[in-house]
C-alpha positions, 0 to 999 in steps of 0.5 A: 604139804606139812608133816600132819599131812604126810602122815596122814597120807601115809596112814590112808594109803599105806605102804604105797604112799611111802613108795610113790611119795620117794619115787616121784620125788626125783620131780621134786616134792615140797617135802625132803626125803628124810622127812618122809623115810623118817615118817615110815619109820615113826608110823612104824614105832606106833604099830600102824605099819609093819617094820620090815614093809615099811622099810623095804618099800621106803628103800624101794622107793629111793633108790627106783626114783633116783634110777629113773634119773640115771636113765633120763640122764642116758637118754636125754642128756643135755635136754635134762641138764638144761631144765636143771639150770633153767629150774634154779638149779645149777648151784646145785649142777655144779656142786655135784659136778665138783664131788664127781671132779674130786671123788669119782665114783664115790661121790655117788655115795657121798651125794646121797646124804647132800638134799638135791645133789642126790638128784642131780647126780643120777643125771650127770652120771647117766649122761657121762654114760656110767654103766648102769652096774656100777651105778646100782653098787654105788647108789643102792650100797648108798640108798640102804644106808641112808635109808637104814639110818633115817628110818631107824631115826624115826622110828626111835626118835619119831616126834622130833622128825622136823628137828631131825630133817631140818638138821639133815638138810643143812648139814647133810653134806658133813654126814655124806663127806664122813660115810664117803671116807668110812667107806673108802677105808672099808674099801682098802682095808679089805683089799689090803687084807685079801693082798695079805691072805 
């Protein structure tokens, strides 16, 4: 599916094909989630779909697809982990095992802007038996944000959307890395200022 065909389903089904094309993507679409966020947003900018539904369903769909593999995770462990390195996937396993290693809870942030480790974590974490509270602070804090940014991206800069993703999946994990450190100094800085007062 190329990104004509993206759009052109999004057109004919609206709202919900924003939705099911992100939730589903926890399955693996031929299509990267920037690409498809950012089609919301483009087909915004072009008055097809209303801004804020297109938005909040684009959201909906990310973060209740990852929550699905949070739960896989819970309840099937290692069956899941072994379809992943059967499916060519453990570069990817042990690239979100190394983030878990090296910035615990953060790397939920961190992994959301990493194309394939921001489907592979949800598993690992749900497996490590994570609450499901403190997964939903991290990753839904996340899910906004890489949401907001992508949709925004396409709906002001809508006809570069295969340049836009393209960059994204290469250099995604640069991006994770940075908001992963913005976020962690947000964190102190507001524990420091409530020590204070």
């Amino acid at each position: 599916m190329g990104l004509q065909d993206l759009l052109s389903t999004i057109e004919q089904y609206g709202y919900f094909a924003l939705f099911f094309s992100l939730w589903i993507g926890i399955v693996g679409m031929p299509l990267p989630d920037e690409m498809i966020v950012m089609s919301g947003g483009f087909l915004s900018s072009l008055g097809k779909m209303s801004v804020l539904k297109a938005f909040v369903l684009t959201y909906l769909g990310a973060v209740s697809g990852l929550s699905l593999g949070f739960i896989l995770g819970k309840v099937f462990g290692h069956k899941i982990l072994d379809k992943l390195v059967k499916k060519n996937k453990a570069k990817y396993l042990l690239q979100s095992k190394e983030l878990i290693d090296r910035y615990g809870h953060f790397a939920l942030v961190i992994s959301y802007f990493i194309p394939i480790v921001r489907h592979i974590l949800p598993y690992l974490v749900g497996m490590n038996n994570m609450s499901f509270k403190k997964y939903a602070l991290y990753y839904y804090t996340a899910g906004f944000v890489w949401t907001l940014l992508y949709f925004s991206l396409g709906l002001f800069f809508g006809e570069h959307i295969e340049s836009i993703s393209m960059f994204a999946t290469k250099y995604g994990i640069y991006f994770g890395v940075f908001v992963g450190i913005v976020g962690c100094f947000y964190y102190f800085y507001t524990r420091k200022l409530k020590s204070v007062s």
